[in-house]
C-alpha positions, 0 to 999 in steps of 0.5 A: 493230423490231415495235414501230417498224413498228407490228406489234403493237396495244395488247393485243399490246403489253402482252402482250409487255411482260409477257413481257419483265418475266416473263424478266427476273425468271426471269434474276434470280432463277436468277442469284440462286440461283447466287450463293447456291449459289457462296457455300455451296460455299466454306464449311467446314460444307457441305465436310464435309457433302457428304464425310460424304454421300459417306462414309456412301453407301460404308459403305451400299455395303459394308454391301450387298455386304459383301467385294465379294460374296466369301469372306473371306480369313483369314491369308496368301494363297497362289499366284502374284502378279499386280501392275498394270503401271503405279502408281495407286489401285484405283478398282472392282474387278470380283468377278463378272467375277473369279468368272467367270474363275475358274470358268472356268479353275479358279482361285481368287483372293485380291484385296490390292488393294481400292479405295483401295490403292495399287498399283504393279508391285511390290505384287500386285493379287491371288494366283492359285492354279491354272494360267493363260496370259498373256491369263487373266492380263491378263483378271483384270488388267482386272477392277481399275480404277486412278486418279490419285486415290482414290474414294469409292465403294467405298472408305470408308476415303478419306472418314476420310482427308479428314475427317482432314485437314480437322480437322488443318488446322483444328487447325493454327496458320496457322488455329487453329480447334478448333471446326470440328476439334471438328464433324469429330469428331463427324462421324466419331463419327456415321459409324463408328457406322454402319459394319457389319463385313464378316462375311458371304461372298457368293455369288463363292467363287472370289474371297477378300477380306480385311476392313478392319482396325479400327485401320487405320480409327481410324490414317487420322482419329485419328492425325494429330489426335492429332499435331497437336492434342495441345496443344488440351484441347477437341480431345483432350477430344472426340478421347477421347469419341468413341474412348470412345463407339466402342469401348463401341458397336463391339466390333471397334473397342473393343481398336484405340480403346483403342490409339487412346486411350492414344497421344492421352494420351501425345502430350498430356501430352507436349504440354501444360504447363498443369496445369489442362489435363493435369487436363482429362483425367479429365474426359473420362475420358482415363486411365480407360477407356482403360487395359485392352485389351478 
């Protein structure tokens, strides 16, 4: 309506032109990059980066506060149990707090729920040594955050889980893709080569922590691999490699890889019928190294 009414001369015309023009390339262009960024996100490769990204941020995490700043728990723990009222998964748990009541009320706490467990009124968060009243108890309680869903922040074990159902349901007959199951594998390989054992206790003695367990690791990523793609050479070809090279590079993992690796030979020479297949294995070394336990 300012041109109509002949608000602008020449320059002022010219000026707003170019405005125009100029907006107009911004929108094109940000619409043009949204569309690219949409594209990505469907894709399978940039699904396993971004669960790789958030994995390795949990094993750096773990790896700076390793046991959640606590003294390990070795063996059974001991005292009286306190379990969430409702079911979910341990999202976070609050050490320093837990430290804190302890010291206050003389206790000492050893956690059973670390962040991915599942927990319900029957399975206890932790045990409690020491005497206690109700609203210490429901203090402590509140020290556990609980979800619907699993988290990958504390809790690295969950980032193995879903790149184990990624490279499942690639192996998987509706989709059959050993190739992208084959770029999980060494995804994982990458990863548990980075992962650092929790051996050093923190400064929250009052609050005991137990370690993860090596196998239960390698069971949540290799397992349902070793299940559903016995009959895939080149699947339980790199499944072999990767166990080989994880147990020679990570003696925690060397006694639970070779368990690992000899229920992959099993499950394949059940599955398979070729003999050019079944001979695949001493290729990768299936039946060698993975025969004594370290």
């Amino acid at each position: 309506m300012g041109l109509s009414a002949g608000l602008y001369n020449d320059t002022g015309r010219v000026f707003l032109f170019i405005m125009t023009l100029g907006v107009l390339v911004l929108v094109v262009a940000s619409l043009i990059r949204w569309i690219g960024h949409i594209s990505v996100i469907g894709r399978v490769g940039h699904t396993i980066g971004v669960v790789e990204e958030a994995t390795r941020k949990s094993l750096k995490t773990m790896s700076e506060h390793p046991l959640f700043d606590c003294g390990r728990l070795d063996g059974e723990a001991q005292g009286q149990p306190l379990s969430a009222e409702r079911p979910g998964y341990v999202q976070h748990c609050d050490a320093n707090t837990l430290q804190t009541l302890a010291e206050e009320n003389d206790l000492k706490v050893s956690v059973l729920g670390r962040p991915g467990t599942y927990a319900t009124p029957v399975r206890p968060l932790m045990m409690v040594e020491g005497s206690f009243d109700e609203d210490v108890g429901k203090a402590l309680l509140d020290c556990f955050v609980l979800g619907e869903q699993r988290a990958y922040d504390s809790d690295p074990r969950f980032g193995f889980i879903v790149l184990g159902e990624i490279a499942d349901k690639a192996v998987s007959p509706g989709i059959n893709d050993p190739g992208t199951a084959i770029i999980v594998i060494d995804t994982v390989t990458r990863l548990l080569l980075e992962w650092q054992d929790e051996r050093k206790s923190g400064e929250n003695d009052r609050v005991l922590v137990a370690p993860l367990v090596p196998r239960d690791v390698l069971v949540d990523f290799y397992r349902p691999l070793a299940r559903d793609g016995a009959g895939i050479i080149e699947v339980v070809s790199r499944v072999l490699k990767s166990l080989e090279t994880v147990a020679a590079t990570k003696p925690t993992f060397a006694a639970a890889a070779r368990e690992m690796a000899q229920d992959v030979v099993a499950r394949a020479e059940a599955a398979m019928t070729a003999e050019s297949d079944l001979r695949g294995f001493e290729g990768c070394g299936g039946v060698g190294w993975s025969q004594g336990l370290a």
